[in-house]
N, C-alpha and C positions, 0 to 999 in steps of 0.2 A: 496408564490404565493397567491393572493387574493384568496379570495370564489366567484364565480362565482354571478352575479345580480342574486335575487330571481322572477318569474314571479308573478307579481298583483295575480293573480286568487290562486297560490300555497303560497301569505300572506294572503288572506281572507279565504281558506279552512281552514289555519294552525290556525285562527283568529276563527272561528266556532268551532273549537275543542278545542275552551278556553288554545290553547299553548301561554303563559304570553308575549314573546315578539312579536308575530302577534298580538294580542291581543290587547296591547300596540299602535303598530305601525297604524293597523284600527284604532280604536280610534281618534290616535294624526289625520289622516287624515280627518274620520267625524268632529272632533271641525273644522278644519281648514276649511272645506267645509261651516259647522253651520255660521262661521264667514263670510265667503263669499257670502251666500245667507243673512245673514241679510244685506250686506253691498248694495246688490243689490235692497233688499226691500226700501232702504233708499236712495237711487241714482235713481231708475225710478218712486217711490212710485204705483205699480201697483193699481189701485183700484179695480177688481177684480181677485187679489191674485194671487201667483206666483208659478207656475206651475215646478216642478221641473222634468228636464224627462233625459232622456238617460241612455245607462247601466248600468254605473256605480252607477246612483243613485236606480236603480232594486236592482243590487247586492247588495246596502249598504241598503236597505231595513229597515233590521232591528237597523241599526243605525241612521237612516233617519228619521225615525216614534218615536225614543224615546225620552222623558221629555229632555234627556240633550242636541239634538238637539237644537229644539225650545230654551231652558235657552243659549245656546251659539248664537243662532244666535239672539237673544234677547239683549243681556250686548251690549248694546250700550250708559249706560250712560243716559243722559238725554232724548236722543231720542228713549229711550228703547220701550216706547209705540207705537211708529209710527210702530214699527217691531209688536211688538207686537197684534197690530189690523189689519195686513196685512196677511190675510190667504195663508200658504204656503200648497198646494199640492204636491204628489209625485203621477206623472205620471205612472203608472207602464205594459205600452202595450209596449213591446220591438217593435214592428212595426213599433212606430209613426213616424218616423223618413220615410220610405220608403213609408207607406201609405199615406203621407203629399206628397212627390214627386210626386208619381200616379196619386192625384189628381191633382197637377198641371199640369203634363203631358199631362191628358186627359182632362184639359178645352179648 
């Protein structure tokens, strides 16, 4: 009988306590995120800079913010620079999302 799916939140706890295949498995998902927002810097080319916001990117915080971030979502080769002068933020008000609605609600 299989092992039951693991919930997200009990691989990123397990990932915090430095357990090698959480550990792992974050990871392989921050590169794959890094890869995907450089691909977005280079598809909309934002000129002031791309905002990156929702939970998920909270919780990955501290994979979000680190050197190998930026260097993966960067390796695009020739167009490495375009990514590269395009300032990535990390949104971090868990609200944004509800207080953005509010607003529109009450204009």
């Amino acid at each position: 009988m299989p092992a039951p799916p693991l919930h997200a939140a009990r691989v990123h706890a397990a990932a915090l306590r430095n357990e090698p295949t959480a550990l792992a498995a974050v990871q392989l998902f921050a590169d794959i995120y890094a890869a995907w927002i450089g691909n977005l810097a280079l598809l909309y080319r934002p000129q002031g800079g791309l905002y990156v916001a929702g939970g998920m990117a909270i919780r990955l915080g501290a994979w979000v913010e680190g050197a190998r971030f930026l260097q993966i979502a960067c390796d695009k080769g020739r167009m490495a620079e375009l990514v590269h002068n395009t300032p990535v933020y990390l949104v971090t008000n868990p609200g944004l999302g509800l207080s953005g609605a509010m607003r529109i609600a009450t204009s």
